[in-house]
N, C-alpha and C positions, 0 to 999 in steps of 0.2 A: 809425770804431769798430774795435775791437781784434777778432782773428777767435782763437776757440776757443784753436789753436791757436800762437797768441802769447799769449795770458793762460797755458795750459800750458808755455811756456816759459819765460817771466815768472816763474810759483809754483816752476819748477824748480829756476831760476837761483839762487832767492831759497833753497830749500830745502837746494840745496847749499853755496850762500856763507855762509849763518848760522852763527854756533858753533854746536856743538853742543849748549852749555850754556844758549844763550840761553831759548830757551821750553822750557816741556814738549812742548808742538806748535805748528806753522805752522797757524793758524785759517785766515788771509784772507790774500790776495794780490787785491787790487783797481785798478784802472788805469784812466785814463780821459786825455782829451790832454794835462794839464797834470800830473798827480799819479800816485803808485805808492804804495799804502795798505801796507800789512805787519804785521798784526795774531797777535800770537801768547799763548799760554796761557800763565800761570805759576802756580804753585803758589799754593792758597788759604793764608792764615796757620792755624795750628793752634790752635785756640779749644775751650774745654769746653764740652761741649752745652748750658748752663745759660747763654753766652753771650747776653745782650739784643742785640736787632734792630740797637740804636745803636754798641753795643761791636762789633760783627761790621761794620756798612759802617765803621766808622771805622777798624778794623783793614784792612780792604780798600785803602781807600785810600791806608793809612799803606805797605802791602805793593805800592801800585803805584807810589807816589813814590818808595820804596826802589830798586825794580826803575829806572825812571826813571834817576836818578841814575847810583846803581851801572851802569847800562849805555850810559851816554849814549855814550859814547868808541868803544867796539865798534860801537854802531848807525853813529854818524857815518862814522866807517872805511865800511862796508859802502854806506853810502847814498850818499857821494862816490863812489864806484866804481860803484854803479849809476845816478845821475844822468848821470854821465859815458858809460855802457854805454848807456842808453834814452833819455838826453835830456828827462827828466821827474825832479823835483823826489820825494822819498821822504819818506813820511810813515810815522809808527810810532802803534799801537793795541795795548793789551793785554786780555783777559778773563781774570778772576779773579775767584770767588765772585759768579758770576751776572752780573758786569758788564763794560759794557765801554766801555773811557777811550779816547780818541784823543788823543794828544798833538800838538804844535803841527803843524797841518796846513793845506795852500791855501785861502784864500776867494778866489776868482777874479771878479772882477768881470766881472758880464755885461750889456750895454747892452740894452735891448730899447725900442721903440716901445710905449705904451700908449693905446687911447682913451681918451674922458673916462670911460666907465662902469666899465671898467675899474682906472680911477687912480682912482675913488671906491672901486671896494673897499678899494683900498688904503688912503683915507685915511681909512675908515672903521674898521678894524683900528688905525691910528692914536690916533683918538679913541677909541677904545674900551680903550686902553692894551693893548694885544696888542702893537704895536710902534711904536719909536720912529721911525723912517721910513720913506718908501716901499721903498726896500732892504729894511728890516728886516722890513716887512711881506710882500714878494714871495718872500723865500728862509722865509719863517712858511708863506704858501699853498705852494710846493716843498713842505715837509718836510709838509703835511697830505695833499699829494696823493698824496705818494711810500707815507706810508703809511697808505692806504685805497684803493691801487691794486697793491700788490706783484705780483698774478697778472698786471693788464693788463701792467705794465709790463715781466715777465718772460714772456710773450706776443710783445708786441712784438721785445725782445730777440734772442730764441727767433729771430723772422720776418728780423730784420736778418742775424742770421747764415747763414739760408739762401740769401739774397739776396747775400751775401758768396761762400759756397760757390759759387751758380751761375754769379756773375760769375767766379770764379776759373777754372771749365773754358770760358770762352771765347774768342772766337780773338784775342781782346788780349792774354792773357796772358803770361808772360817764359819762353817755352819754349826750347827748345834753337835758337837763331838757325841754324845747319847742318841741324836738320832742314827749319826752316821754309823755308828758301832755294829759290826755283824756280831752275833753272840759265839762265843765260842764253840766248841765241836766237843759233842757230848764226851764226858772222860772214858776210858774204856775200864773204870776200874770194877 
């Protein structure tokens, strides 16, 4: 897990590499072992208040494929050089008019052992056409868990990184090798 302050230098790095022009703000900088998220604001399209619900998301997303596009060359530029900087794969996310796109980002395939009653949930998400396979079913339970637990799981989070902090002041840590040094035991020559 990534400690406070490597995600703050992460958002930093990101915040000073960006053009200037790119978003209107740096939203999200997110990281995890394989991916680096980079989510930022851009300007909603200018629509007359009289605008229908349908005319305004379609204009939204006519305004994030624009962005898209138009900036694909700038993002890749930056995202080669920080793949190569953190050794993790960069992904781009924009929010505009309430929403928010992620563009082409990691599915990371994760193996896990299930028992039978378990692998019937699944296959019953299956039948029930929620999803097309056991895959599709287990990252369906993820995304329900993820949200109807946000506090637990930023709880937890919360707890791993104190756990981080404590290990860091202890005597394993990469201190000054000169201070740590006992001197050696006088020769008996």
């Amino acid at each position: 897990m990534i400690t406070p302050q490597q995600r703050e230098r992460l958002r930093g790095w990101f915040a000073g590499r960006l053009p200037d022009d790119l978003f209107e703000s740096l939203v999200e900088v997110t990281v995890d072992r394989e991916e680096i998220t980079v989510v930022g604001r851009i300007p909603e399209p200018r629509l007359a208040d009289s605008t229908s619900d349908a005319a305004r998301e379609a204009a939204v997303q006519g305004r994030v494929q624009e962005f898209r596009e138009r900036t694909r060359e700038e993002r890749m530029a930056v995202a080669r050089e920080a793949e190569h900087r953190f050794r993790r794969k960069v992904s781009w996310g924009v929010e505009c008019g309430g929403q928010r796109v992620l563009f082409t980002h990691v599915a990371a395939p994760v193996m896990t052992r299930l028992r039978q009653p378990e692998r019937q949930v699944l296959d019953t998400l299956i039948a029930g056409g929620v999803a097309r396979s056991r895959s599709d079913a287990l990252a369906w339970c993820v995304r329900l868990v993820q949200r109807h637990t946000d506090e637990w799981l930023s709880d937890l989070r919360d707890s791993l990184e104190h756990v981080q902090r404590v290990r860091a002041q202890g005597p394993d840590t990469d201190a000054d090798p000169e201070e740590d040094e006992t001197p050696p035991p006088p020769s008996s020559d």
